[in-house]
Structures are given as C-alpha cells and as structure tokens.
N, C-alpha and C positions, 0 to 999 in steps of 0.2 A: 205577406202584408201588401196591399195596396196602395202603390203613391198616385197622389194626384198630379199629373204631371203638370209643368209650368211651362214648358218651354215650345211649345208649339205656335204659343199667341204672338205674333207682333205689335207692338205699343209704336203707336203714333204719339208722339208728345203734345202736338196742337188738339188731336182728338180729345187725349185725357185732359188739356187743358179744360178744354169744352166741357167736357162731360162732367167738372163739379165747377162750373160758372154759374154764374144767374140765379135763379129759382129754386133748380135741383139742388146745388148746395146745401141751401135752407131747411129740406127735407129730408137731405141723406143721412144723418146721423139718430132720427128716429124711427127712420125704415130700412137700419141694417141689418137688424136680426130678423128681417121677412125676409129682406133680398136674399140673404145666406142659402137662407132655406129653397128660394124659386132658384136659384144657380145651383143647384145639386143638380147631378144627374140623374136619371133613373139605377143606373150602377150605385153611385154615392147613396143615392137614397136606401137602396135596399143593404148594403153592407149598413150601413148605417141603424137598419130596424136590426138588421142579425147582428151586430156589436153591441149595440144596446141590452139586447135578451142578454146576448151571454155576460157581458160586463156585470148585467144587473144578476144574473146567476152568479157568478164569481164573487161579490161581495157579501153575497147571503144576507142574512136577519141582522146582521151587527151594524150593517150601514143600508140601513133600509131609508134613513134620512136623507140620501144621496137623489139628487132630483134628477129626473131622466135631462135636463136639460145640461145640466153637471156634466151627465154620462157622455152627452154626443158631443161636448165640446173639450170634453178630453182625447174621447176618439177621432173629433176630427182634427186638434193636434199634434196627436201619435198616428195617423194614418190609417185609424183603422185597428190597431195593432192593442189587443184586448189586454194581452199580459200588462203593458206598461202602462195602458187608459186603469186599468187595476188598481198595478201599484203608485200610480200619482193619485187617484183617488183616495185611498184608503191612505196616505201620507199627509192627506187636507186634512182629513176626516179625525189624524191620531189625536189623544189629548195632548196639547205640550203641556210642560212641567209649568206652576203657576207659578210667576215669576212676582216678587215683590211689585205692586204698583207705585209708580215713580210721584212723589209728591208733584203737583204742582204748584210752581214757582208762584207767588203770590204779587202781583205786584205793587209797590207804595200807594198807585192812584186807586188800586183796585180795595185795599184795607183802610183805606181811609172813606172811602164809598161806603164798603163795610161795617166799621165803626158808626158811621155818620147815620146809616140803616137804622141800625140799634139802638141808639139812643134814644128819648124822647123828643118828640118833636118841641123845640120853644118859640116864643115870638121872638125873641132876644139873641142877640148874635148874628152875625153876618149872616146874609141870604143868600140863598143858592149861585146864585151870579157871581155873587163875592167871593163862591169858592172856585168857583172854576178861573177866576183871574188870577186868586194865589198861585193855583194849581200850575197856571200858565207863567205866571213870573217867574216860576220855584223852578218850571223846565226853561226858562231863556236863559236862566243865571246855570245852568248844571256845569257847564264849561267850570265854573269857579269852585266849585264842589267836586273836591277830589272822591270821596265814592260814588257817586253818580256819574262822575269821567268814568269811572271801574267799570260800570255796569253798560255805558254806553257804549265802551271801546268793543267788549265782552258780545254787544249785541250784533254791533259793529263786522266781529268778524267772526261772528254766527253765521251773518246774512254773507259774507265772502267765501266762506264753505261751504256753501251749498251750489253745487255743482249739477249738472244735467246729465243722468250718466251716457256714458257712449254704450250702443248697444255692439255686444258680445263677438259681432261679427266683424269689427273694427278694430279687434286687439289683436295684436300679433302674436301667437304662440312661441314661446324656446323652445327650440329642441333641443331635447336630451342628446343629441350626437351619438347616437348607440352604434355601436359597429354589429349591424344590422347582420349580415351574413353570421358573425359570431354568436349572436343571439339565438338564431334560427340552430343552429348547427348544436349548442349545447338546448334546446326547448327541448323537455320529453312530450312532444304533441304525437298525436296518433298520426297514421296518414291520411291524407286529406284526397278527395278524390270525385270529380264532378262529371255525371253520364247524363247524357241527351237521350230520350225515347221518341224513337220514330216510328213512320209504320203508316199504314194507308188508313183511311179516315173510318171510322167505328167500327177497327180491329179491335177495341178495348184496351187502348193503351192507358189512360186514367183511372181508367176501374183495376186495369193493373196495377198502378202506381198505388191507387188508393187501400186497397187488399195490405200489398205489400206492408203501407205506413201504419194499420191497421193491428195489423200479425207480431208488428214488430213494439207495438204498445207507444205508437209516437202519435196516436188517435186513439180516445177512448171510445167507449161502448155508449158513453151518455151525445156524444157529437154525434156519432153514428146513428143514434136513433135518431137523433134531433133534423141531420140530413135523410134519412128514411120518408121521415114523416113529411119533411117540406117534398121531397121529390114525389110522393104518392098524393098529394095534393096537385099535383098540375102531371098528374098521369106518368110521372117518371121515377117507377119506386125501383127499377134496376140501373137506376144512376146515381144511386144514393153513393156508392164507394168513388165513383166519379167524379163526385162532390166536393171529393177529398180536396183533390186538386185543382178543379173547377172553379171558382170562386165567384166570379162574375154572372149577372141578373143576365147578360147577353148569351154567356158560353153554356149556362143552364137550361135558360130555354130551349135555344141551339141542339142541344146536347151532342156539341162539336166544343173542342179546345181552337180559342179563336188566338190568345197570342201566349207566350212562354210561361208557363205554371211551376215556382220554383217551390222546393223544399227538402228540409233534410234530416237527416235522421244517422243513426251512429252504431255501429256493431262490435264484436271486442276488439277488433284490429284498427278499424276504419271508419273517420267520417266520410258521409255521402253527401252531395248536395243534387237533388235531380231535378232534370230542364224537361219539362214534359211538352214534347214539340208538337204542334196542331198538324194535325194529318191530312186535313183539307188541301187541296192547291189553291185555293184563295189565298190563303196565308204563310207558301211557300218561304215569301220573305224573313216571317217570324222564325221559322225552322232553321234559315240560316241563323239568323240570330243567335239561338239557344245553340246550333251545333261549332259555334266557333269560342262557347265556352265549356267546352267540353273536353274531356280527356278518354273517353271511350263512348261508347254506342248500345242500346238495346234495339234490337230492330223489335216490333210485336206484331205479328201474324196471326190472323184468324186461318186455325185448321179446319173451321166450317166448308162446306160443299160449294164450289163455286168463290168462296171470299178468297182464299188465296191466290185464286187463278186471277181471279179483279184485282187484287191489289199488285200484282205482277208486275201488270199491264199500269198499273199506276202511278201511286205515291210510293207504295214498297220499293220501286226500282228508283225512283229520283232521289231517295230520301237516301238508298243505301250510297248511291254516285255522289250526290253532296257529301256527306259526311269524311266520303274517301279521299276527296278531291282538297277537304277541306284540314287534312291532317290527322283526322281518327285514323287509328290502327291498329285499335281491337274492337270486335262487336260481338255481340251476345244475341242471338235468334231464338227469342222466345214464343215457341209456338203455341198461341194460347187459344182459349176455349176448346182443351180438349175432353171436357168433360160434355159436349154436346157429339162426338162421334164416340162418346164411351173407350175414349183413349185406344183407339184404335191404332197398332204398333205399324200398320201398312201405309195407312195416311202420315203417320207423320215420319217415316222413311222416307216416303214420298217428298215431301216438301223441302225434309233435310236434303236431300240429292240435286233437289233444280236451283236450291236458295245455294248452298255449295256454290254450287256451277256458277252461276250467275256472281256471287260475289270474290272467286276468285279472279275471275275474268276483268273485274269493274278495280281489283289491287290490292285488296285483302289477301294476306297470308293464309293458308290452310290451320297452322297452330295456335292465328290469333283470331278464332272462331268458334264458338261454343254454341250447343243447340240446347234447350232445354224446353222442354212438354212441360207444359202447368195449365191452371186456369184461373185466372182473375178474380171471378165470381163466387167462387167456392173454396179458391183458396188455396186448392192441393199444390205441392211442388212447387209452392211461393217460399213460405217459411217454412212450413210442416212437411213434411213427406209424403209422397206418392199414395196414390192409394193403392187400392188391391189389383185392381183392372189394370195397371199399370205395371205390374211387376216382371214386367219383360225390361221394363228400364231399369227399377229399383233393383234389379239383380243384375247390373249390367257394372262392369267395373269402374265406368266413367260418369255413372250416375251424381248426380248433384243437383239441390235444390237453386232457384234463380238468387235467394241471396247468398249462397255458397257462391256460387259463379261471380255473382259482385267482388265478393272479398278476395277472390280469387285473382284481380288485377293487378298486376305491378305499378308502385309508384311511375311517374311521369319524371322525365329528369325536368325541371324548371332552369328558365333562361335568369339566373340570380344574378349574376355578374354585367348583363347588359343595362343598357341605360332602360329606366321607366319606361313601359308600355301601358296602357292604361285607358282602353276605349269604353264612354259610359254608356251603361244600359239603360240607368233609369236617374231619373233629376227630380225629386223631391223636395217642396217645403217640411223644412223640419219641425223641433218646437221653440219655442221663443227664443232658448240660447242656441238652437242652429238650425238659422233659417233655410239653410241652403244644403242641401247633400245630394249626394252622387252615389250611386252603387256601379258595380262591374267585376269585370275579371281581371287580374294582372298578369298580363301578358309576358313583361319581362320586368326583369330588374327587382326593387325594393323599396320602400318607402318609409316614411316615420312621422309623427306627429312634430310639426315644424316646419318639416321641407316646402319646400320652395317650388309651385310646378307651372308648366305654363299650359294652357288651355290650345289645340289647335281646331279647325282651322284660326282663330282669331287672333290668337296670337299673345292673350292675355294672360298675366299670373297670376296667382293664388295660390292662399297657404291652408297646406291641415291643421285644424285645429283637434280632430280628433277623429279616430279610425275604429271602423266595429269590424270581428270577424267572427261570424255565426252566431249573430246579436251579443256578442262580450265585449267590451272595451278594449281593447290593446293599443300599446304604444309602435307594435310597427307590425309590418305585413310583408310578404316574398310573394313570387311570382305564382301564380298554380291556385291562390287562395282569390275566393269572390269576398271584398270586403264591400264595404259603406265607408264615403268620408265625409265629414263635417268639413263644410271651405268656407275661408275669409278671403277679403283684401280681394275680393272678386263680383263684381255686376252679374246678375243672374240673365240678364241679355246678353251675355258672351259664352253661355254655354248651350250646347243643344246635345239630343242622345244623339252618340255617334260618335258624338267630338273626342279627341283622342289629349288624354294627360300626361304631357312627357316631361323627365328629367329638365327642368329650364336652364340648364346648360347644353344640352343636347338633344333638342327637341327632333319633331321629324318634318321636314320641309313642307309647303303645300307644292303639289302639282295639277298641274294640267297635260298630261298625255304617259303614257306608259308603254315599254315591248314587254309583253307575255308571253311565255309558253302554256300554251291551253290545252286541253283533251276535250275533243266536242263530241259534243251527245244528241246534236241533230245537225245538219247541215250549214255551215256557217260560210258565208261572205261578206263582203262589204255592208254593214247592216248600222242600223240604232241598237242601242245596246243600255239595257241599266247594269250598271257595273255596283256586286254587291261584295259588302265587308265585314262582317258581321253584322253590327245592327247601321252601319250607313251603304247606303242606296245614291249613286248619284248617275244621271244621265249623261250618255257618251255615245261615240257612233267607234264601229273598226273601220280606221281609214287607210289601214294599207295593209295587204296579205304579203307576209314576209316570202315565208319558206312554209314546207311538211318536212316534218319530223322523222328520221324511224322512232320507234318506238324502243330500242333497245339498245342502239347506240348511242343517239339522238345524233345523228347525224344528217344531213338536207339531204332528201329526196327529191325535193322540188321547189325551182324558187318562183313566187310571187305564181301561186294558183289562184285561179277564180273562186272558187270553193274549196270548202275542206270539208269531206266524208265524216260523217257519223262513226267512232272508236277513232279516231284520227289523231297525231299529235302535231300540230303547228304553232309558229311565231306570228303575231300579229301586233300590231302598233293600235292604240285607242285612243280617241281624245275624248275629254270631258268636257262635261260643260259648265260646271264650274269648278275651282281648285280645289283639292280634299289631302289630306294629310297620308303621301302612303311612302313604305319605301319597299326595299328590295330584301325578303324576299316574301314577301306579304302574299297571302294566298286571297284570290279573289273567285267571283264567281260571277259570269255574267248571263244574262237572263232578257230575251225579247218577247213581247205581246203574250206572255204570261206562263211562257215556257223558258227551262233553265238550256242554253244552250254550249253552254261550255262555263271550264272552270279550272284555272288555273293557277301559276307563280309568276309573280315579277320577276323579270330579268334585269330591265333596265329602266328608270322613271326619268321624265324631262318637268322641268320648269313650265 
C-alpha cells in the first residue's frame, strides 16, 4: 500500500494565513474538488487509474451504481489500499434493515395553520393579522401555561445537548494493561520473520520476489495478466512479474526499484514480510533503510556472462558489507537466471566459490550461507523444483528450493524486555477516525493500545489509539513484528520518518557527537560524513581519529592515524550537525560523496 506522505512540507503559519485571506477565500470551497485532482501526482494519479479498475473489478455487477467518483475517494482515504476501498464501499452500498419512520412532531402553530388551511374561507372572523397577534400573546403568556413550560424546558435542553463532537484524535484511549510479555509467550502465532533482497541493479531481484509471491498463490493469474498487459504496452512485457513488487508510475518506467518495496506472504511454518531493496547506487540510502529491518538477507546474482563479474565490482559487494555491518547474520545467495546458461553446474560452482570467499572475509559465518540456483523468470527452483538440466543439484544432498531455504531460518531472539524502540518508516494520513499513523519496525521492547510514548528528536508524546500487525487489528505488538499505529494527543508537525518512539519513561537522549568503532571499506580521514540509521540520514564530519584497532583483539595498534586503510578497524569521534536520537550500541553506517565509507557501533554518545 502506498502512503501519501505528510511530513516533508514545512507550514509557515503567516503563509497559510495568506493563502485563504482575501479573494481566494471566496473561491476555495468551489474549486476543491479541481484542486484535489491538479495536486495528485503523476504517482497518485496513475495508482489511482489502477485502483479504480480494480476496485470497480472487485464490486462486480451488484454495485455497478457505485460512481467512479465514490471509488477514488475511498481509495484516496485508504491509501490506495483496494481491499478496504472495497469493503467501505460495499458497506454504503448494503441495504440497512427499514427502520420504522419516526412520526413527526407536529407543532400547535403548525395544526392550527393546518386546520385554518382547510376550512372554508369566510368573510367573518378575525383576519389573518388577528391571528397571528393571538398567536403571539398565547406565546408571551406560555411562562404561565404549565404544558407549554413542558414543551419549552424539553426544547430548552434539546438545544443544550447538542454538542460539536470532538474529533477521534482527541480522545484518549484505556489501556487494557495487558502483561504484554505473557500475552506473546501463551499466542500460538506462527514465526514471524522479515528479509531484505539485495543485489546489484537488474540482477532480477523483483522479478524474483514477484515469481516467488506468484508460485506461492499470494498473486493471482488475473493481476498477472492484468500487469502483462500494461508492461507490453510501454514495451516492458518481461517486467510484468516485476510489477509484482514495483508499484510506482516512476520505478516502472524506470524498470529499477527506486525506494523499499514491501510485502508478505505465509508458508506452513512462517510469516514472511519482504523489503525488496533497490539495487541502484542512487538509492543506496533506501537499502539501508530496508536492511535495518531485517532479520536475514537474500543476496540475487545474475549467473549471466559478465553480470556477475559487474556486480562484484558493485552494488553486490556494498550491499553484502552493509548488511553485515548492519547486523544480518544469515544470507541466502540466490544465483538466479540460471535458465539463460542452461543451468550450467561449472558456472554456478564458479560463483558459489568467489561469493564464499568474498563474504566470509566481509563476517559471514560459512554455516549461515546458503547458495541456491533458480530462475525468476520461469520459476524453477523458486517454489517448484529443479528441472532436469539441473539434476546435478537436485540429486545433491543439500538441494533445496529458495523457499525451503526461507523456512529454513531460525527465529531471531527479540530485545522484549528493553525499553520501546521504534523508528518510523513511513507517516501517513489515515481515515477520518485516524488521521494520523506511523508504520515501522520494533526494534526493542513492546507496546499496547494505550501506551503512553514520546516522539524523538522533538520530544513530544502521544498515545495508540490503535495498532495493526499484518493488516489485522491487535491489542499489542513485541519487538521483531513491523506493525502500523494509529496516534492521538500528537501534532503531526512533530513527527518526521526517522523520528524514533520511545518508552516515555525512558526515552533515548538527543545527541550531538559520538566515539565509533568502525570497519572501513575505503580510506577514511578527517572527512564530512552523512551519518546513516536506518531510514535517518543526518550530516556530520569525523573530527578526530582516535586509535586502529586489531581486528581480533581489538586492541590499539595505533593512536590518532592520519588515515585508516580500507578492511581496517578503528575508533573515531563524529560530530553532527544537528541532534538526532542515538544511543550505544546503535549500529551506524556512514557514507561520503555517494560512496558508503565505513560502518559501525557506538561506543560512546556525547550531548
């Protein structure tokens, strides 16, 4: 699902004053449903043609009455997000039960008009003026007419009950107090388990992902066409499975993964959530991003002539050092498109031996490395089995298909006992009852529908009002799960992606400056530096080269070098430049003029 994000803009308060003063004023309320429509983006706009089809497919013939205008204006307050534009539509649309229609109240002046109607008209009798002064004496006197005191008091605090409601964001939730840890501990939930795919830039790491979601029936045959068809219209009909996971009018054109492509899917043992990380070095940032919610790795290698040896030399090698650097400690090395060397057993020995090499050396374990030969495109040795030209593998005792090897993963122990961790990936308007929501990963701790949390850097709290994990509702959530939460009692100018939600008892300081120990992967000195964190990026410089490391002791080899060597391990001191929320033992990663140049653990953070 696609959020529109909010929190990028800064709001001038004299600006917005301005901008509904004067004139405009006058005409903004008849020219809002144009403006809506000129403020889409070309992104919005085209999710918005492809929601529409399929919404208007999903209702079928029974609600054919449903106006395409209906449709986009449910999708654009679900996000996008068809299932639920769906079911709110077809929940307008149900008949309700016909309820008795409530008589209306007649009133004295109103039956006496009535009567007075009917009659014949005479010359004789008081005149219209005559009655309306009755009328008027009969209400100056009601004070002394006890039923009419009745009816007046009755009206009286009619009109005192009717109250302006407070909108939904403004009430404070109860928590249930659930003893969170005990909850989790008796849940019979499957194991949950979230993998980042990396890999140098059109190895086919989407067309993998999308095969996979494909095989495994979590996409059907009618969207598959449906993406066929649009990709063979703008000449891309071998990006259809790509598609899968692609979703944006930019990353299709493109046919590059421009920022983190989520989704999930579920096998007998295991949910999966996958981060399909863009292979570009443009959008190395995003990469981190997705690999610092991860709990394992798929590298994807193209075994074609020449792409391996390129992606080497690439993103293959930065992408595997990140993730290492970054806390992964299993990865899975899919060597894929081996269906264009006719699964050739010498090529992808080949590959298995220098990829070995290379990522034991980078800190990968040899046991927590699996290799698997498949092909994206066609499918073999995703879900279904090897084919025939391959049975040098499939007869091999360690043969397994790539979602075998998925399931194959050991849970992740989670940090449940520590205070809240909680840095947000994405900040979305919700729908009328929650305007405000946050998606992410839970880094440590637990939470519940209630809690109390404080927003950093800003420094502001906010409560859940309510928490989704894997689009279901739940009342609470542990470490290790990517949920969504509904927030109140919060300004949406005091959150930005990045900002970190902590226990508001035990939040995490802001700083400005930190000692690291780092592993650099190109020559490092006193330099500028953007210092990254998952998805926050903030600029700094290394102001002072501590010591060098051994690598094995870690004990100083040398104090205060000018530089530090490439495979190197030393202490360096950072300042920022402006405060960000970290503490120790926080894994960072820092990165100059567009290259990642080391990546490390806090040791120590200063104020």
């Amino acid at each position: 699902m696609a959020h529109r994000r909010v929190k990028e803009i800064d709001y001038d308060e004299d600006e917005y004053d301005d901008y509904y003063s004067g004139e405009e004023e006058s005409g903004y309320a008849n020219a809002e449903a144009a403006d809506d429509q000129d403020e889409l983006s070309p992104e919005d706009k085209e999710q918005m043609r492809l929601g529409t089809i399929s919404v208007r497919d999903a209702l079928g013939d029974d609600f054919a009455s449903v106006t395409d205008a209906a449709i986009q204006e449910a999708l654009w307050h679900y996000y996008y997000d068809v299932a639920k534009s769906v079911t709110y539509l077809k929940n307008q649309k149900t008949p309700q039960q016909a309820q008795p229609k409530k008589q209306k109240q007649v009133s004295k002046f109103d039956q006496a008009a009535t009567s007075a109607a009917q009659k014949p008209v005479v010359t004789k009798g008081p005149s219209p003026d005559d009655v309306v002064m009755q009328a008027q004496a009969k209400a100056s006197g009601a004070k002394k007419q006890p039923s009419q005191q009745k009816d007046s008091k009755s009206v009286t605090n009619g009109v005192s009950n009717l109250t302006l409601e407070e909108p939904q964001t403004s009430q404070k939730v109860k928590s249930k107090n659930l003893d969170v840890l005990a909850e989790h501990a008796k849940a019979a939930r499957k194991n949950a388990a979230s993998f980042v795919v990396i890999g140098h830039v059109d190895h086919g790491k989407s067309t993998l992902m999308g095969r996979l979601l494909y095989d495994l029936k979590v996409v059907d045959q009618r969207s598959l066409d449906k993406f066929r068809k649009e990709a063979t219209s703008i000449g891309k009909s071998s990006f259809a499975l790509a598609w899968v996971m692609d979703s944006t009018s930019e990353e299709r054109e493109r046919g590059v993964t421009v920022d983190i492509a989520t989704n999930n899917f579920e096998t007998e043992k295991t949910k999966f959530t996958i981060l399909d990380a863009p292979g570009h070095r443009d959008f190395i940032p995003n990469m981190i991003a997705g690999a610092s919610q991860a709990d394992f790795a798929v590298l994807v290698i193209d075994a074609g002539t020449n792409s391996f040896e390129a992606g080497l030399k690439g993103q293959t090698r930065e992408h595997a050092q990140l993730v290492r650097s970054m806390g992964v400690q299993r990865i899975i090395v899919a060597i894929n498109k081996m269906d264009s060397i006719n699964w050739a057993q010498d090529r992808f020995e080949e590959i298995q031996q220098q990829i070995s090499a290379f990522l034991t050396t980078t800190g990968f374990q040899q046991k927590n490395i699996a290799f698997i030969p498949c092909s994206g495109l066609t499918g073999e040795n995703v879900v279904n089995p090897a084919p025939e030209a391959a049975s040098w593998y499939s007869k091999s005792p360690d043969h397994q298909t790539l979602v075998q090897a998925l399931e194959a993963h050991e849970p992740t122990k989670a940090a449940l006992s520590s205070p809240l961790r909680l840095p947000i990936s994405d900040i979305f308007r919700g729908s009328v009852t929650n305007p405000l929501s946050i998606s992410g990963r839970i880094e440590a701790g637990t939470l519940q529908v209630g809690d109390s949390l404080v927003a950093m850097p800003s420094g502001e709290k906010a409560s859940i009002k309510g928490i989704e994990v894997d689009n279901e509702p739940a009342d609470w959530a542990v470490a290790g799960q990517i949920v969504t939460l509904h927030l109140t009692e919060i300004d949406p100018v005091h959150l930005r992606i990045a900002d970190l939600l902590c226990n508001a008892k035990k939040p995490v300081a802001n700083i400005k400056a930190f000692t690291a120990k780092i592993l650099a992967f190109e020559h490092v000195l006193p330099m500028t530096v953007d210092v990254h964190r998952g998805r926050m990026h903030v600029p700094g410089r290394i102001s002072q080269m501590v010591c060098v490391l051994d690598k094995s002791s870690g004990s100083i080899t040398k104090k205060k070098p000018r530089v530090v060597q490439p495979g190197s391990v030393a202490r360096v001191r950072v300042e920022l430049d402006t405060a960000v929320p970290l503490e120790v033992p926080g894994r960072i990663v820092l990165r100059s003029g567009g290259n990642t140049v080391a990546a490390g653990l806090l040791e120590e953070v200063h104020a």
